[in-house]
NUGU-920984 format. One line per 3 residues: their letters; for each residue x, y, z negated of N, C-alpha, C, O. Coordinates in steps of 0.1 Angstrom, whole numbers. Layout:
BEGIN
a = X,Y,Z,X,Y,Z,X,Y,Z,X,Y,Z; ... $
***
This chain:
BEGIN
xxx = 8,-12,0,0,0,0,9,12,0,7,21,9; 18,13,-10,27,23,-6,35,25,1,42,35,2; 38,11,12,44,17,24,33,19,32,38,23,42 $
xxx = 23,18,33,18,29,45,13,41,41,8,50,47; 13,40,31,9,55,22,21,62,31,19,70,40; 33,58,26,45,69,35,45,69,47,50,78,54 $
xxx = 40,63,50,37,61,69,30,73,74,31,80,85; 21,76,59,10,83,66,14,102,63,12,113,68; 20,96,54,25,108,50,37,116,59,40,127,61 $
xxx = 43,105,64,50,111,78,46,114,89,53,121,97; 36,109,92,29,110,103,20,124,104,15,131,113; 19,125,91,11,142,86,19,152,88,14,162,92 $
xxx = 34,150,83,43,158,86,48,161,100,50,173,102; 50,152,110,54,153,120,40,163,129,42,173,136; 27,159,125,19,164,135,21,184,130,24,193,138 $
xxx = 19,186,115,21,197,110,36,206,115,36,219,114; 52,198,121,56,205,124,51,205,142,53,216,148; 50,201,145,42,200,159,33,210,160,31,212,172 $
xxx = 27,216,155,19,227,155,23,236,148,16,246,149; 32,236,139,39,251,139,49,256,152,49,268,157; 59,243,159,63,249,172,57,252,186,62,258,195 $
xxx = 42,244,184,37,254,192,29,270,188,25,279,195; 29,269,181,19,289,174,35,293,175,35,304,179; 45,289,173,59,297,172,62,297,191,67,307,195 $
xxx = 59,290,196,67,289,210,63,291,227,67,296,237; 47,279,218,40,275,229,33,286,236,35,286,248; 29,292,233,18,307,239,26,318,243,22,329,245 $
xxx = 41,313,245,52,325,251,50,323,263,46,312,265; 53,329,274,55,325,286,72,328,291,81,334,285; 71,320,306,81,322,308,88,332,317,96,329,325 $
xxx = 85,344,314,86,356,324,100,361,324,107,361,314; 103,366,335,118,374,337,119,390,330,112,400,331; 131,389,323,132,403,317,134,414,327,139,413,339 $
xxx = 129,422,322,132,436,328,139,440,340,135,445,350; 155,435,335,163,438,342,165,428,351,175,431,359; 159,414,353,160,407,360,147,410,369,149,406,380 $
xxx = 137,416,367,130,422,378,139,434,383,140,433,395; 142,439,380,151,453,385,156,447,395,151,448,406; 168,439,393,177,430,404,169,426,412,170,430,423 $
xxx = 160,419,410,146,414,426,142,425,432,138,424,444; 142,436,426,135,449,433,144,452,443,144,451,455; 156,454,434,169,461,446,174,451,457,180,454,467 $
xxx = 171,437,452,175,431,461,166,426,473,171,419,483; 152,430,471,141,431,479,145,442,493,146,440,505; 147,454,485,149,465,488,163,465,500,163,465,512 $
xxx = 172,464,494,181,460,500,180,452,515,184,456,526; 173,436,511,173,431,527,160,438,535,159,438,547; 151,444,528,138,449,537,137,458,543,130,459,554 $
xxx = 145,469,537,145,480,539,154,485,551,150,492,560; 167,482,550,183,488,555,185,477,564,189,480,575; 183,464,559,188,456,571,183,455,581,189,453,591 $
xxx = 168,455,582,161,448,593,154,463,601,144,463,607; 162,474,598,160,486,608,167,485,618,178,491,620; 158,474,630,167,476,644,165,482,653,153,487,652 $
xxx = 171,485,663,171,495,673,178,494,686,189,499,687; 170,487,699,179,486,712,179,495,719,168,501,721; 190,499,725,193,507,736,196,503,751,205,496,750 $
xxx = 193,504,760,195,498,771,200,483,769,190,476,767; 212,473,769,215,465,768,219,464,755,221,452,751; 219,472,748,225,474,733,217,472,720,205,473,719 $
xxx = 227,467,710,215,461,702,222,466,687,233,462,683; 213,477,681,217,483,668,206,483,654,193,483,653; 218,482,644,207,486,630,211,505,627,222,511,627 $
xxx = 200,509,625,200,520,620,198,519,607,188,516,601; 212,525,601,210,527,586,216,540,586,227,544,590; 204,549,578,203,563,580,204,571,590,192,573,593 $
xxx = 212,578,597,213,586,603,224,579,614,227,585,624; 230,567,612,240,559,619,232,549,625,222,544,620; 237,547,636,235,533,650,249,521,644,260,525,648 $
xxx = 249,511,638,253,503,640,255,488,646,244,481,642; 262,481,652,260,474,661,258,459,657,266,453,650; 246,454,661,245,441,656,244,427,669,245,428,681 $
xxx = 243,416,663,242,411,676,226,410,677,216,412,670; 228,403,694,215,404,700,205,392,695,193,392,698; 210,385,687,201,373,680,198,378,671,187,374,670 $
xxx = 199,385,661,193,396,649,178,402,656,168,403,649; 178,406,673,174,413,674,161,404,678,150,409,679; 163,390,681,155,386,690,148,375,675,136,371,677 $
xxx = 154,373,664,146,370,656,135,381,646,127,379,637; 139,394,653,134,402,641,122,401,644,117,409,635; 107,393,654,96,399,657,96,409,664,106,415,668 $
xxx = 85,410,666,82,423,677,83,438,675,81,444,664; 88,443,687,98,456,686,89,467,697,84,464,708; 89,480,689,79,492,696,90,494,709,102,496,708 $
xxx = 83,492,720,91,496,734,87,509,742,77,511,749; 97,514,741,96,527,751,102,525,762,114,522,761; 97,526,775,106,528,791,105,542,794,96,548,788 $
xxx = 109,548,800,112,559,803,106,572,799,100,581,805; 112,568,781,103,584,772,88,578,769,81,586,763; 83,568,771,67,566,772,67,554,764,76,545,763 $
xxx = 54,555,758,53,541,745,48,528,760,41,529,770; 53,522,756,49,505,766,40,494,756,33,485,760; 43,496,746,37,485,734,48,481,727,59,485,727 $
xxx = 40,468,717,49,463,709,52,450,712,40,445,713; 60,440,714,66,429,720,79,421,715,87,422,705; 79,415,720,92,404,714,100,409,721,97,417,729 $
xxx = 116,403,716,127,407,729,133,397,727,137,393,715; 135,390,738,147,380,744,158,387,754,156,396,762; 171,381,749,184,388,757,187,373,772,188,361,770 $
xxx = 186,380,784,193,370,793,202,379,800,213,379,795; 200,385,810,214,394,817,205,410,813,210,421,817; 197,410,807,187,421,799,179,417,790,176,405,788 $
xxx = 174,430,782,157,428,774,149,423,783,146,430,792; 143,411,780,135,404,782,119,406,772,121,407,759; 107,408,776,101,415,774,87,403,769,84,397,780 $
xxx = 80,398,760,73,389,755,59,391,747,61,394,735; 42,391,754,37,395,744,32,385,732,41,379,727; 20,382,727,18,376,715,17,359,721,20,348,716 $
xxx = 12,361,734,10,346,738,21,338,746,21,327,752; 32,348,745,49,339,750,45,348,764,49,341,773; 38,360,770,36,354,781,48,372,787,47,384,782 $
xxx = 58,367,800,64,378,802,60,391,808,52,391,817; 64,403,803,63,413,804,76,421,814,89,422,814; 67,424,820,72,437,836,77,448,831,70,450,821 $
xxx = 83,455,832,88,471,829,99,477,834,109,470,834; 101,487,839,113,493,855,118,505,840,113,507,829; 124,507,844,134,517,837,145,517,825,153,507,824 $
xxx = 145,526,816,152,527,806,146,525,792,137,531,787; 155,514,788,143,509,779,148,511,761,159,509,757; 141,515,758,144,521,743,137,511,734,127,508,740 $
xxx = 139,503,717,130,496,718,133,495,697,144,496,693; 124,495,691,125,498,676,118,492,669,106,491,671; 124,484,655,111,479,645,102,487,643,101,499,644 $
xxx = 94,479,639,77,482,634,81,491,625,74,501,625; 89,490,616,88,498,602,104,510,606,112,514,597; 103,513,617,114,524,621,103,536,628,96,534,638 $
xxx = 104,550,622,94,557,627,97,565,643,96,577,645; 100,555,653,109,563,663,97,567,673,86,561,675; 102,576,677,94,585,686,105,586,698,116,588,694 $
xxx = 104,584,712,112,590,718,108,597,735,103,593,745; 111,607,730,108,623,739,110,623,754,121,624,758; 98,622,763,99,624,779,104,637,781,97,647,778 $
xxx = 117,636,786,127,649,791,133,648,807,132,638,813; 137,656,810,142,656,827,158,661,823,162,670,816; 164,653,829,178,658,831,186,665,841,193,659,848 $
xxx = 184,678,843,193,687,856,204,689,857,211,687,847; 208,692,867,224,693,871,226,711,869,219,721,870; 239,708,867,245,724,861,244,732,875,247,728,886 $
xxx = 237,743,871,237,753,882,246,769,885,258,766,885; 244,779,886,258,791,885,254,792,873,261,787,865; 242,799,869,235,802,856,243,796,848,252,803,844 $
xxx = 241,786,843,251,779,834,264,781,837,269,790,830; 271,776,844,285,780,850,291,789,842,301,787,835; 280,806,846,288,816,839,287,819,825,292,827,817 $
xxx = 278,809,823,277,813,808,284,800,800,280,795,789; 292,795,807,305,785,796,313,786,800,321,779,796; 318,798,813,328,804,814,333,814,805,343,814,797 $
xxx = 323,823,806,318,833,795,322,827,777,329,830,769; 315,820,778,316,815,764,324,807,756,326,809,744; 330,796,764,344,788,764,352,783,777,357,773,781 $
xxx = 353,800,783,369,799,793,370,784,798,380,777,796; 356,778,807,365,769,816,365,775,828,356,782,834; 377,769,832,382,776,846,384,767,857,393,770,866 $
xxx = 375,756,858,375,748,863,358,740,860,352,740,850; 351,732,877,343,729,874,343,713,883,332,707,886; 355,710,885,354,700,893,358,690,886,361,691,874 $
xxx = 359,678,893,359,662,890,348,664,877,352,659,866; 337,669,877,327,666,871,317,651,871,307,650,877; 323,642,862,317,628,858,306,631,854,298,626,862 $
xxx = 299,638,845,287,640,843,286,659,840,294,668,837; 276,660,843,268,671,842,253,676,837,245,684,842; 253,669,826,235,671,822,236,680,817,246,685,812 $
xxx = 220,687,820,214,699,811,202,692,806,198,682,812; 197,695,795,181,690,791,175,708,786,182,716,780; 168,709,788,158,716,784,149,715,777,138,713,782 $
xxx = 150,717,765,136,708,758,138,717,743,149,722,739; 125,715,737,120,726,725,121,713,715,114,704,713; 135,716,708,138,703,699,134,707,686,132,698,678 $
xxx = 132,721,682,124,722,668,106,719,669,99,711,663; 103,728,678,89,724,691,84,739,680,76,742,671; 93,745,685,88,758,681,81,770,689,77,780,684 $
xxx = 81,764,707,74,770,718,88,775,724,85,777,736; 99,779,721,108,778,727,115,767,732,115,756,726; 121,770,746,131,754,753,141,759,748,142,771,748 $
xxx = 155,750,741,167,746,737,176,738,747,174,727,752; 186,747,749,195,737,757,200,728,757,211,732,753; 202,715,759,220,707,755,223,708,767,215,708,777 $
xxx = 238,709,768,250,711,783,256,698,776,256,696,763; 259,687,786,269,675,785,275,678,798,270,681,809; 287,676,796,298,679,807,312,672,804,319,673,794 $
xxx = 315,663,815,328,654,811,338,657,828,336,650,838; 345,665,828,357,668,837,364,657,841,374,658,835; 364,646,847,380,636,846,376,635,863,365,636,869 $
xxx = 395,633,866,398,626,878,400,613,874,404,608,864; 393,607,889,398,590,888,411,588,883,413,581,873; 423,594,890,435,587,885,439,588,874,448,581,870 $
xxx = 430,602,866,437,602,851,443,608,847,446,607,835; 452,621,862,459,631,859,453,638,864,452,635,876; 445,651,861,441,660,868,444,670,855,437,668,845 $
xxx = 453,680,856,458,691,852,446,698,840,449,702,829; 436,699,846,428,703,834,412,689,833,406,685,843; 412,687,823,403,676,819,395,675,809,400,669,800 $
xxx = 382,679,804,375,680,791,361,673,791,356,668,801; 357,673,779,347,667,774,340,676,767,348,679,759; 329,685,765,324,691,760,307,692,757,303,702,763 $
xxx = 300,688,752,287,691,742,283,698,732,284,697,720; 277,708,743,269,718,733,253,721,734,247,719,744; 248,726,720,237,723,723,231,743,719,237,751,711 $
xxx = 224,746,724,218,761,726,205,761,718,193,761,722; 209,763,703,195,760,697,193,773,690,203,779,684; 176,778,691,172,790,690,187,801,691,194,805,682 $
xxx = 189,803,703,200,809,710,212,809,703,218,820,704; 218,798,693,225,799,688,236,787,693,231,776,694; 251,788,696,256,779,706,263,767,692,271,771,684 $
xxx = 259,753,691,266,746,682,274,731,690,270,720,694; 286,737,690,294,726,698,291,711,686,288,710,675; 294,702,697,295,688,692,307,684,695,316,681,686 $
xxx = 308,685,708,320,680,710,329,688,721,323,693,730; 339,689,720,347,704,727,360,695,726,367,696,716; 363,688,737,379,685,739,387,690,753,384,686,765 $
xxx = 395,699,751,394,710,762,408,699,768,409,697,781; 416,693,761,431,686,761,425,667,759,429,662,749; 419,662,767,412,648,763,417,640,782,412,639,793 $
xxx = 426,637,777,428,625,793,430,609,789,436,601,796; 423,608,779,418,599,778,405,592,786,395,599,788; 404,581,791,393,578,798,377,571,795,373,560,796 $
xxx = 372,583,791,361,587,781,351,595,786,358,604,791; 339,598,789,331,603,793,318,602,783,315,592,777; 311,613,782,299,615,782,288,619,783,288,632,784 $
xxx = 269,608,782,259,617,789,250,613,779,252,604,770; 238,622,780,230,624,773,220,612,779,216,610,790; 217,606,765,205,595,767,191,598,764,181,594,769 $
xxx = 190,606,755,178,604,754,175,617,740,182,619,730; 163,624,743,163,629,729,150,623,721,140,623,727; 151,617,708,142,609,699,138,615,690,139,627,691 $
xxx = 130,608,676,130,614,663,128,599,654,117,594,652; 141,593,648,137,584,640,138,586,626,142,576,620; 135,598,620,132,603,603,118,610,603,111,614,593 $
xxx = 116,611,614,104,619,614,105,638,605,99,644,597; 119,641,614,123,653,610,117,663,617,113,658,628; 114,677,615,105,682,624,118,693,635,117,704,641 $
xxx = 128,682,633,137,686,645,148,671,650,157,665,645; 138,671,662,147,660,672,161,658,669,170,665,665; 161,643,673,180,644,673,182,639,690,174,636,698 $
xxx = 198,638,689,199,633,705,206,624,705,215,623,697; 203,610,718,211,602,715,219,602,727,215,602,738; 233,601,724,246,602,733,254,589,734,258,582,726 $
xxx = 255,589,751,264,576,751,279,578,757,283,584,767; 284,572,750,300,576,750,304,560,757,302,548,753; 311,565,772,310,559,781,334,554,776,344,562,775 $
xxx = 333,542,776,349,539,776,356,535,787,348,530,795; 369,534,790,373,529,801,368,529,814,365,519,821; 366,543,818,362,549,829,370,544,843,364,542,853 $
xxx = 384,541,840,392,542,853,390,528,857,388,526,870; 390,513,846,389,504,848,373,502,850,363,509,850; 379,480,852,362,475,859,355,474,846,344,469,846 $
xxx = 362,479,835,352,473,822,348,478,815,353,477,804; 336,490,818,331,500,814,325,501,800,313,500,802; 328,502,785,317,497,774,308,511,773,312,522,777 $
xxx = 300,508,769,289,516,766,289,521,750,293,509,747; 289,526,740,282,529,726,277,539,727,280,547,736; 267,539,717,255,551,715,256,559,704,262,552,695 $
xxx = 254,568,700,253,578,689,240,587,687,232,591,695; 242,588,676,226,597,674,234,616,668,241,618,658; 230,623,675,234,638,669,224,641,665,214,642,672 $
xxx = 225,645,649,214,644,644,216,661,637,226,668,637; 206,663,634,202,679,629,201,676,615,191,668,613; 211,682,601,217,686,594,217,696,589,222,704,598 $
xxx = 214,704,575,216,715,567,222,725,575,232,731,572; 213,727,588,213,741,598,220,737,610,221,746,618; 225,723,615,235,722,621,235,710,628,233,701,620 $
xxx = 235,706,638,239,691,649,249,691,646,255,701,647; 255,679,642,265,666,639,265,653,641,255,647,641; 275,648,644,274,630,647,280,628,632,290,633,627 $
x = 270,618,626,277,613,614,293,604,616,299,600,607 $
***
């Protein structure tokens, strides 16, 4: 009798500490502290935000982080889902992209898409806008007024020559950009420059001014856009390499408008 008397009496004990570690334990849950949500935020933030802002340019395939074009590959571009497409300054829709000797153009049912021009092309969550502009050739008008203004004395072996005209604050005034790249084929021509300026509310802000550049480098203006949704356009410039040879590369830049001022970051 008194061994199961103790039986029972352990058996009382064990259930009583069993129910004190659950009122002590059981009714906790198992939630992440504070700062371990913090780290999931930033690190949410981090891949959602910065990495998967892409951006194609003609054959080119970029992440935009901030106010910079960085270069990624074209399989980033083609897993990212469907990308806002612009052909020439004009919205086309939103579509997949496949790379074959170009952007290849895909809508929701696999089925291919037609498109002729210059093709500009942006995530869903990139606010790009990009601006139908005409590009003219330098006339005297111009001439004398970057003679006038920066002494060139010379207007030949002109590789490019864009003017754009366009109201990049959209203040009802047109704004200039002049792109102008001087080179002879062979590479020696006595005077040689590169120069981009832009004529905003009639004030002259050089970009780029290489009056001594025999280097074989050129460049033209691609496109003017707005991917911040700033209430002043930026422009995008392509800086053309290896002019003299068969292996021309292409990179793009964005001159972006800054605390009063166009600059290439």
């Amino acid at each position: 009798m008194n061994k199961y008397k103790g039986l029972i009496i352990v058996a009382v004990l064990v259930v009583i500490y069993a129910l004190s570690m659950f009122v002590l334990f059981g009714t906790q849950k198992n939630t992440p502290s504070q700062e371990d949500e913090q780290i999931k935020e930033n690190e949410y933030n981090t891949t959602n935000s910065s990495e998967k802002y892409f951006v194609t340019i003609d054959k080119n395939s970029y992440r935009l982080r901030g106010t910079k074009l960085e270069k990624v590959s074209k399989g980033e571009i083609s897993s990212a889902g469907k990308m806002k497409v612009y052909t020439n300054g004009k919205y086309l829709g939103d579509y997949r992209l496949r790379y074959g000797s170009t952007w290849n153009l895909f809508d929701d049912d696999g089925n291919f898409v037609n498109y002729e021009g210059q093709l500009i092309s942006a995530s869903e969550n990139v606010n790009l806008k990009v601006r139908n502009i005409k590009i003219r050739d330098l006339n005297e008008e111009d001439k004398v007024e970057l003679i006038n203004k920066y002494s060139i004395n010379t207007f030949n072996y002109l590789t490019t020559k864009d003017i754009i005209e366009f109201d990049l604050d959209h203040n009802g005034v047109n704004d200039k950009i002049i792109c102008l790249s001087s080179k002879e084929d062979s590479g020696y021509a006595n005077t040689m420059y590169d120069l981009v300026v832009i004529k905003f509310n009639g004030e002259y802000q050089e970009v780029i001014n290489n009056t001594q550049n025999e280097t074989p480098i050129t460049y033209n203006i691609n496109s003017i856009v707005n991917t911040l949704n700033n209430k002043v356009d930026s422009i995008l410039l392509k800086k053309n390499s290896g002019i003299y040879s068969d292996d021309v590369k292409e990179e793009y830049m964005l001159i972006n408008y800054k605390n009063g001022k166009y600059t290439i970051d």
